[in-house]
Residue frames relative to the residue before (quaternion, step in Angstrom):
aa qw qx qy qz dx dy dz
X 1.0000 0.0000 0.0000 0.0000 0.00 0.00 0.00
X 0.5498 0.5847 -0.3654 0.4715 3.58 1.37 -0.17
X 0.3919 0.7190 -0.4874 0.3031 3.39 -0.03 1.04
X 0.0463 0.7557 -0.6526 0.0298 3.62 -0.79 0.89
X 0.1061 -0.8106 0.5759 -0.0031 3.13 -1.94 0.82
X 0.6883 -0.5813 0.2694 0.3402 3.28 -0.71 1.61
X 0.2903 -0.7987 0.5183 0.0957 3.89 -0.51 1.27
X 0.4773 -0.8003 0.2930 0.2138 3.55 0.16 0.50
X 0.6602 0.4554 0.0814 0.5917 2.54 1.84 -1.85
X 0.6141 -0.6835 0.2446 0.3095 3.40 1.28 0.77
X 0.3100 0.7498 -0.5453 0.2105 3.67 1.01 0.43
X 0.3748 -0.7554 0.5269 0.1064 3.24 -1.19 1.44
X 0.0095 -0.9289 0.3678 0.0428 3.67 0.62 1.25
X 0.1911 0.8249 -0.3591 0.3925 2.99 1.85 -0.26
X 0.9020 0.3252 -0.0388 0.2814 2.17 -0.40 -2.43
X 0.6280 0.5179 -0.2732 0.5127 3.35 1.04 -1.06
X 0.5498 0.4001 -0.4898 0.5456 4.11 0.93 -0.10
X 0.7074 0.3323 -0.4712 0.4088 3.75 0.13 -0.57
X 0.4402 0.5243 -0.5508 0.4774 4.37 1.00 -0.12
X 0.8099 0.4209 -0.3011 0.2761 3.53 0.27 -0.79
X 0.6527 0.3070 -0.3005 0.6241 3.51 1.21 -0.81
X 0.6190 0.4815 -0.4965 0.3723 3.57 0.27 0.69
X 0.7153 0.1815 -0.2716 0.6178 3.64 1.75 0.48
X 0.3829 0.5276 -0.5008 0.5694 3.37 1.07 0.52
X 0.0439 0.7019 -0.6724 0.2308 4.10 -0.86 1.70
X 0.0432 0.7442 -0.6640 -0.0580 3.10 -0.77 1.79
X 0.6377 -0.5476 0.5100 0.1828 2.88 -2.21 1.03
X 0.8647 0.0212 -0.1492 0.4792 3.79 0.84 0.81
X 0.7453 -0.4107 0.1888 0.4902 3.87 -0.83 -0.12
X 0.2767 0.6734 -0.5722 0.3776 3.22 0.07 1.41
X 0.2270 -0.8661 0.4340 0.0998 3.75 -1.24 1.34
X 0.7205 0.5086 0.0128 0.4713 2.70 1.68 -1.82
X 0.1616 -0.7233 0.6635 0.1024 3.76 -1.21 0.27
X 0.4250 -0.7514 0.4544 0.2195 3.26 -1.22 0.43
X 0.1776 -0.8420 0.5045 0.0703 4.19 0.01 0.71
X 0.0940 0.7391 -0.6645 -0.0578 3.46 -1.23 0.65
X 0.0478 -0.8169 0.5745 -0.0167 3.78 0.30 0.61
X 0.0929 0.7818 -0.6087 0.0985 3.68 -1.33 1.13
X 0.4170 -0.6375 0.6130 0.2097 3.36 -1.37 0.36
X 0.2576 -0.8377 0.4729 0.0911 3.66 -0.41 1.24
X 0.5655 -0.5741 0.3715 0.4611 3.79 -0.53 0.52
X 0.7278 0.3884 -0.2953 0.4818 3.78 1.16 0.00
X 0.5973 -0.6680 0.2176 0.3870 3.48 1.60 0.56
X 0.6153 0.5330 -0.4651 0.3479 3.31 1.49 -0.23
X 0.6421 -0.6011 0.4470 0.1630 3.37 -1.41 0.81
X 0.0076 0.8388 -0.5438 0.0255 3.60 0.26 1.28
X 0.1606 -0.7665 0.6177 -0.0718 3.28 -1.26 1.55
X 0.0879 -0.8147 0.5709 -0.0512 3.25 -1.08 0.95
X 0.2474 0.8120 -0.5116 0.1332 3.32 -0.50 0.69
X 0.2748 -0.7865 0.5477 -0.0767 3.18 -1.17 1.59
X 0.3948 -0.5564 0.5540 0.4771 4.06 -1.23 0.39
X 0.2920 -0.7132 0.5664 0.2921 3.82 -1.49 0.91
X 0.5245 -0.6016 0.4692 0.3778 3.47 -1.26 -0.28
X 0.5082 -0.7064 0.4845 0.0892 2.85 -1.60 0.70
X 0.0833 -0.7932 0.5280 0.2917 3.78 -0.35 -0.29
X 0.2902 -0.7992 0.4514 0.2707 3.75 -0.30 0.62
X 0.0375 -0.7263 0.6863 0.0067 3.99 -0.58 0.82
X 0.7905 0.0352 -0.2997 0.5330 2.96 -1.39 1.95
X 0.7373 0.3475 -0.4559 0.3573 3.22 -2.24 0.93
X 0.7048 -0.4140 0.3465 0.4602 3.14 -1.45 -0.78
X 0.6540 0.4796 -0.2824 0.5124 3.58 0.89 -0.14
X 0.3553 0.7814 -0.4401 0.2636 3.83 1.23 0.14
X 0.6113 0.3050 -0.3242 0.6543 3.75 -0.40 1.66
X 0.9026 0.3740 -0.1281 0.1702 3.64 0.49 -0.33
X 0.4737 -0.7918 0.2780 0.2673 2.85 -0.55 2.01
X 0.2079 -0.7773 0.5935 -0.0203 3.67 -1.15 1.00
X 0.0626 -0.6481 0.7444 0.1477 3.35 -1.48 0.07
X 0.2245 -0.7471 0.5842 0.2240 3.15 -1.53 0.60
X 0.6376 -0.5927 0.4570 0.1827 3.62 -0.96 1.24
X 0.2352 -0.7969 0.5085 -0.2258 3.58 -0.44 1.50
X 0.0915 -0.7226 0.6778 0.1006 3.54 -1.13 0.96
X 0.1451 -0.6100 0.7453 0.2267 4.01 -1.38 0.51
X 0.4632 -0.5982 0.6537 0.0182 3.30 -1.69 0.99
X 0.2199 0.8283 -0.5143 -0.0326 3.47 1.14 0.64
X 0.5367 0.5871 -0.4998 0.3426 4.01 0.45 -0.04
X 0.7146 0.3420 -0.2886 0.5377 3.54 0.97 -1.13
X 0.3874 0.6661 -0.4065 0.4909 3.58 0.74 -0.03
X 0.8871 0.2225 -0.1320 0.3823 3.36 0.18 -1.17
X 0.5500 0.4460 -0.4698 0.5271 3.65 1.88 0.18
X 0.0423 0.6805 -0.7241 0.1037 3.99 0.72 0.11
X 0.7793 -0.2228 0.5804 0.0789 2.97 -1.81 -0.35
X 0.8292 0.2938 0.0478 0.4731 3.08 -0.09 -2.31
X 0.6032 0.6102 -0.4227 0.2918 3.15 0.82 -0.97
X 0.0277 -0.8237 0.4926 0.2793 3.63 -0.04 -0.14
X 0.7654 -0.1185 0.0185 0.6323 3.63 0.86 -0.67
X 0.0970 -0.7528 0.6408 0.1152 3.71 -1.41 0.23
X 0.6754 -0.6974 0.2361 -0.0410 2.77 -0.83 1.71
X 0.4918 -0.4393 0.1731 0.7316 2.57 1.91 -1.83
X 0.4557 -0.6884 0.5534 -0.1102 3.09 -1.67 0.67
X 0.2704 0.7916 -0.4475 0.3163 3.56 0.29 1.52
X 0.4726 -0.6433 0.5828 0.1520 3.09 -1.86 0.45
X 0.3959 0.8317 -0.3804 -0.0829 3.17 -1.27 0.14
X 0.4717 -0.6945 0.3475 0.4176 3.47 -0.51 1.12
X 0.8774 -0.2234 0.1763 0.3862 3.16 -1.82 -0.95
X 0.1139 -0.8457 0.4688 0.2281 3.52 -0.34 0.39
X 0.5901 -0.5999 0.4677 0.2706 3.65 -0.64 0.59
X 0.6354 0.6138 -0.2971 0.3623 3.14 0.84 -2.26
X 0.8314 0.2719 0.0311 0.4837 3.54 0.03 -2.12
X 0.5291 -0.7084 0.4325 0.1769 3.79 0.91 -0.46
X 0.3416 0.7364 -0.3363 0.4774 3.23 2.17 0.10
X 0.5421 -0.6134 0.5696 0.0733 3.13 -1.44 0.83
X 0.6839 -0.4085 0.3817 0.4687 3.79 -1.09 0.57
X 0.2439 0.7886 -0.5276 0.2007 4.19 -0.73 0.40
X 0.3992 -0.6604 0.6313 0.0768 3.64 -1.08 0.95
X 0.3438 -0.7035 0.6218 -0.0104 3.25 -0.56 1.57
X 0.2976 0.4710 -0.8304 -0.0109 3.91 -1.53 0.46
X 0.1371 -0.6046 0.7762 0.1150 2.95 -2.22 0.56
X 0.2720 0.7729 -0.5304 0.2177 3.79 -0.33 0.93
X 0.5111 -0.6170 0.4494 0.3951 3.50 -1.19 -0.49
X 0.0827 -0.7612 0.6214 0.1660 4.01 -1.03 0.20
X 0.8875 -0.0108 0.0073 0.4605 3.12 -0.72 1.29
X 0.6512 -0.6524 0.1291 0.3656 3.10 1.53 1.10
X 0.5378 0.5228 -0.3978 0.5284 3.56 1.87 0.32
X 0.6132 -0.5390 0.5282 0.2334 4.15 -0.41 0.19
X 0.1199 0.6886 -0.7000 0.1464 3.10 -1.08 1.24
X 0.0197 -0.6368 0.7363 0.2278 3.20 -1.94 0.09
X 0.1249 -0.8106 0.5719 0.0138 3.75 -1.20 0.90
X 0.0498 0.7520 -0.6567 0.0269 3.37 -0.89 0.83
X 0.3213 -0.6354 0.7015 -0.0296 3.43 -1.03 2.19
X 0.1998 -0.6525 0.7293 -0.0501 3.43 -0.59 2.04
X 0.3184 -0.7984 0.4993 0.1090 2.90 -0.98 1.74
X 0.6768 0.3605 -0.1868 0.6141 3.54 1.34 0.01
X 0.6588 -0.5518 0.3629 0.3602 3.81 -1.38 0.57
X 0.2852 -0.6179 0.5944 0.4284 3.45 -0.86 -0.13
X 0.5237 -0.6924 0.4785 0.1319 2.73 -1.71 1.10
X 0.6238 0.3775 -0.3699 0.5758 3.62 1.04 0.17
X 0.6064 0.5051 -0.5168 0.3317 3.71 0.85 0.09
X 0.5878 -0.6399 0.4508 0.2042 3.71 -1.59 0.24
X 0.2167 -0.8014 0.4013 0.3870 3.99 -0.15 0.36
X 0.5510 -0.5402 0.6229 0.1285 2.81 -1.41 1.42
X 0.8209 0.3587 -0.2078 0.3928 4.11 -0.23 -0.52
X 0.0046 0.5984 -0.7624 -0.2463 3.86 -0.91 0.19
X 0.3070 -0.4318 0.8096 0.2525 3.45 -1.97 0.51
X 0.0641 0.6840 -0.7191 -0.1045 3.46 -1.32 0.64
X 0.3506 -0.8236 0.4429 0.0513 2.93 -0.94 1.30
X 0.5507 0.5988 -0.3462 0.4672 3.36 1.75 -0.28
X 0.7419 0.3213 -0.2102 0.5498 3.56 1.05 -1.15
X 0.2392 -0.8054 0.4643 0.2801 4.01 1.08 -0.44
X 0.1280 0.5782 -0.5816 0.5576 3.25 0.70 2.08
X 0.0178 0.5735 -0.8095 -0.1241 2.55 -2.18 0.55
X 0.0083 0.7533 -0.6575 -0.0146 3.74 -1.15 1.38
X 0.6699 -0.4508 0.4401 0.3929 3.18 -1.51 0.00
X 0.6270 -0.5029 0.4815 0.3494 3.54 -1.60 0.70
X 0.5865 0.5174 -0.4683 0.4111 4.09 0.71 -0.30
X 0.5592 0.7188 -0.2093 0.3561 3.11 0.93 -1.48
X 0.6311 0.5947 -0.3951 0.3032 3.74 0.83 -0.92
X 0.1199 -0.7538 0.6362 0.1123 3.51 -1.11 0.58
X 0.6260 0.5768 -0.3529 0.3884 3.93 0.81 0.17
């Protein structure tokens, strides 16, 4: 789900990833997030992002995939700076229709270029974990990172 693509029209995604992980506050040992970034057929810059999973190594929970539970700051979020206006702003649970998970809709502009985000409040289920919790050494690294 980590995947980005070259915006033509100058979207600063960067920046706007460091707006998000700068109100995106997890509730335990957790580093990574999951990103799907696109260019819609109407130019607006659709962003997705989701908490990834984890795999736990060592203890009583050793072998088991995890997520770690996450708060979004969507008020300070939406006075950024960049933000310039938001369109709208919504919830929604599971959906049946599309198969989407619980997530917080904004549709607005950043830095005067359009966006539409949706803050999956739960992993995807077809994505892979990106993180070991090691519980022997009390770290959390990336899955590249492993040396065992």
């Amino acid at each position: 789900m980590n995947d980005f693509e070259y915006d033509p029209d100058g979207f600063d995604i960067e920046s706007f990833r460091d707006v998000i992980r700068s109100h995106w506050i997890y509730q335990g040992p957790c580093n990574m997030m999951n990103w799907h970034v696109t260019i819609r057929d109407d130019s607006v810059t659709q962003i997705e992002v989701c908490p990834s999973f984890q795999i736990v190594y060592g203890g009583p929970d050793d072998g088991k995939k995890v997520w770690t539970p996450f708060q979004f700051q969507v008020l300070d979020f939406l006075s950024e700076a960049g933000v310039d206006e938001v369109q709208e702003c919504g919830s929604m649970t599971y959906s049946f229709r599309d198969g989407h998970g619980p997530f917080i809709g904004i549709v607005g502009s950043y830095r005067g270029k359009p966006f539409a985000l949706r803050v999956h409040l739960e992993p995807d289920p077809s994505t892979e974990p990106l993180e070991v919790i090691d519980r022997i050494k009390n770290e959390v690294r990336k899955i590249e990172e492993e040396t065992w």
